[in-house]
C-alpha positions as CSV (number, residue, x, y, z in Angstrom):
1,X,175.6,24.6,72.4
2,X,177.0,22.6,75.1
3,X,175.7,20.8,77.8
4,X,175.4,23.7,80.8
5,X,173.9,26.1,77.9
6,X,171.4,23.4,77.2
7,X,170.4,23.0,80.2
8,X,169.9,26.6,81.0
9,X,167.7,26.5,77.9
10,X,165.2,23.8,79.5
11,X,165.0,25.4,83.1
12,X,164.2,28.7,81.0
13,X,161.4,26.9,79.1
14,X,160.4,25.2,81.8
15,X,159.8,28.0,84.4
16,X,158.1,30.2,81.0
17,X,155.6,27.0,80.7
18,X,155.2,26.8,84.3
19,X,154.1,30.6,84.3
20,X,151.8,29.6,81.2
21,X,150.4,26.7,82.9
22,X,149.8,28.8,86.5
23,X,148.0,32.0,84.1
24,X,146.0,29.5,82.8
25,X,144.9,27.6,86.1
26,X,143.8,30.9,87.4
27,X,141.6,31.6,84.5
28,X,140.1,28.7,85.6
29,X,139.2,29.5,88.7
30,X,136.7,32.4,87.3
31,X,134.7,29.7,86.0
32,X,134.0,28.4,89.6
33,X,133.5,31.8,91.0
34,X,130.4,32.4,88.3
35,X,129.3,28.8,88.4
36,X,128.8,29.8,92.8
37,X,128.2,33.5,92.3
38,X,131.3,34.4,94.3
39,X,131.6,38.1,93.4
40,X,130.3,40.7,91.1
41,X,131.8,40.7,87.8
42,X,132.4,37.6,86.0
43,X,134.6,36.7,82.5
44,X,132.3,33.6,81.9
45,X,128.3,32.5,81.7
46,X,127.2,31.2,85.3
47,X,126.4,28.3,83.2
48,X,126.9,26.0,80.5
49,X,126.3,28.0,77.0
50,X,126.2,24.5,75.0
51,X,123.7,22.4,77.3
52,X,120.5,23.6,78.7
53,X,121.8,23.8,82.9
54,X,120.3,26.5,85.1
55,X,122.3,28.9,86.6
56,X,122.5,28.2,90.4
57,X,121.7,24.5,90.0
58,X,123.1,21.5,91.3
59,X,124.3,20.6,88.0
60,X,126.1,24.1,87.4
61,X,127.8,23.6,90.7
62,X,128.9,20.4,90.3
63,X,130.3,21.6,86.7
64,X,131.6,24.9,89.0
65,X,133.9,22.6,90.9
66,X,135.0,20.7,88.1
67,X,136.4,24.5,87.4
68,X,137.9,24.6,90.2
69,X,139.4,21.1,90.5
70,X,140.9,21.7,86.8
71,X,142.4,25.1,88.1
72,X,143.9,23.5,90.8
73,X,145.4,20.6,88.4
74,X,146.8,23.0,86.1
75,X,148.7,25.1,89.4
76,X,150.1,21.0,90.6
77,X,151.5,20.6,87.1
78,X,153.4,24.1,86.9
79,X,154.5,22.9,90.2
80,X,155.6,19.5,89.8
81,X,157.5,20.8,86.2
82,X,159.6,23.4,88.3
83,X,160.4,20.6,91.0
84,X,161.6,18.5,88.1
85,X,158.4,15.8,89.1
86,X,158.6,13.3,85.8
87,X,154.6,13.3,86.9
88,X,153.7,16.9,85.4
89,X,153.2,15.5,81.7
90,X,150.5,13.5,83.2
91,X,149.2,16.3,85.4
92,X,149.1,18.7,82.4
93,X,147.3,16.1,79.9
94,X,144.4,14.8,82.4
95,X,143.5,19.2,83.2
96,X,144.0,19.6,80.3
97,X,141.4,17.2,79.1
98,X,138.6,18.3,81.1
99,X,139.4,21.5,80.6
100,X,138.4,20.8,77.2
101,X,135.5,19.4,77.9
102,X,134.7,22.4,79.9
103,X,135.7,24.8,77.4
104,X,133.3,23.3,75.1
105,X,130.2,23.4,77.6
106,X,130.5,26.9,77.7
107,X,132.1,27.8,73.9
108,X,130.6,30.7,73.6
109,X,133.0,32.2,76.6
110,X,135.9,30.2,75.9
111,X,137.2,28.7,72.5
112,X,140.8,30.4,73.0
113,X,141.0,27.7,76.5
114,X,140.1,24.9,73.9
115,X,142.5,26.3,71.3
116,X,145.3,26.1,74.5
117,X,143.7,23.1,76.0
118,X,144.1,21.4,72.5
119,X,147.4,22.7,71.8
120,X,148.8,21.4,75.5
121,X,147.7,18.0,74.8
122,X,149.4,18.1,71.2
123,X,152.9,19.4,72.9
124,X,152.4,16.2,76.0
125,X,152.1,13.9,73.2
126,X,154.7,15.0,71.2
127,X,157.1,15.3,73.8
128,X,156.2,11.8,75.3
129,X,156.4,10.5,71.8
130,X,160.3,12.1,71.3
131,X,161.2,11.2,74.8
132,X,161.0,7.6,73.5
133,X,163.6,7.6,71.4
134,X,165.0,4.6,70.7
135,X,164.2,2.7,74.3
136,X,160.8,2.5,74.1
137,X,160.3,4.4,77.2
138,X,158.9,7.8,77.9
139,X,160.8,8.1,81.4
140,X,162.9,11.5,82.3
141,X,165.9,9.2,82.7
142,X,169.1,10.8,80.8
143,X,170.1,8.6,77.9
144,X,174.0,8.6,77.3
145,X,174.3,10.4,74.0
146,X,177.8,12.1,72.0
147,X,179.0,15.7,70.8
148,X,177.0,16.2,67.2
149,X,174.9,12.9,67.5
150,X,171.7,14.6,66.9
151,X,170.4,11.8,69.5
152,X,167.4,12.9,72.4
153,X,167.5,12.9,76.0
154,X,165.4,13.7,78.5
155,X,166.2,15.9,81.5
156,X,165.1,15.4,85.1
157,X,161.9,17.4,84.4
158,X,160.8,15.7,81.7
159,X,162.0,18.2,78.9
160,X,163.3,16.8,75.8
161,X,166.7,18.0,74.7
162,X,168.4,17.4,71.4
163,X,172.0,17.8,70.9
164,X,172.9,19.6,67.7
């Protein structure tokens, strides 16, 4: 594969995770919309299922706009991956942390967002970890490599690419 072919490859991944990472923002938003009772029908509990909060509270609104705050992360990050922003790693892991934490508050609605939420912060720290390489550093900075070398670099948005 040469160089313009591998670089097709990552803008392709990259706008497919971006999509992923946008879906899954959104999903977050219905949490904040039962959490304040915006609408009728809801695909979550109004409140926590794992820790005695009441619905309409204080508590379940604060945790509401930690619903929405993560929603909004996860939306930044699709964006700053598609403007080729080294940032979006960072975006992704810190959403996708609370997220978690979220998830896990209210399990019984959603353990597929902690299955995703855990599975996004497995692929950020793998990819930080192979966009070390050999320098130490996990910046999106191109590192000189040759035809066959089997050698990493990382791209301007921060996707790893290895050269066959």
């Amino acid at each position: 594969m040469n160089h313009r072919d591998e670089t097709s490859v990552a803008r392709g991944s990259a706008f497919v995770l971006a999509a992923f990472l946008t879906l899954h923002g959104v999903v977050h938003l219905f949490g904040f919309t039962a959490t304040w009772h915006i609408g009728t029908g809801t695909l979550v509990a109004d409140a926590p299922t794992l820790v005695s909060v009441g619905p309409g509270s204080s508590a379940a609104h604060v945790l509401g706009l930690l619903w929405l705050v993560v929603g909004v992360a996860f939306i930044v990050s699709a964006l700053m991956l598609v403007l080729h922003r080294a940032t979006w790693r960072r975006w992704v892991a810190v959403a996708a942390l609370l997220s978690l934490v979220l998830c896990i508050l209210w399990w019984r609605d959603a353990p597929a967002g902690a299955v995703i939420d855990a599975l996004l912060l497995a692929g950020v720290a793998l990819q930080r970890n192979r966009g070390r390489g050999h320098h130490g550093r996990g910046t999106s900075t191109a590192i000189p490599y040759g035809a066959g070398s089997g050698r990493t670099r990382a791209g301007r948005d921060g996707l790893v690419i290895t050269e066959i």
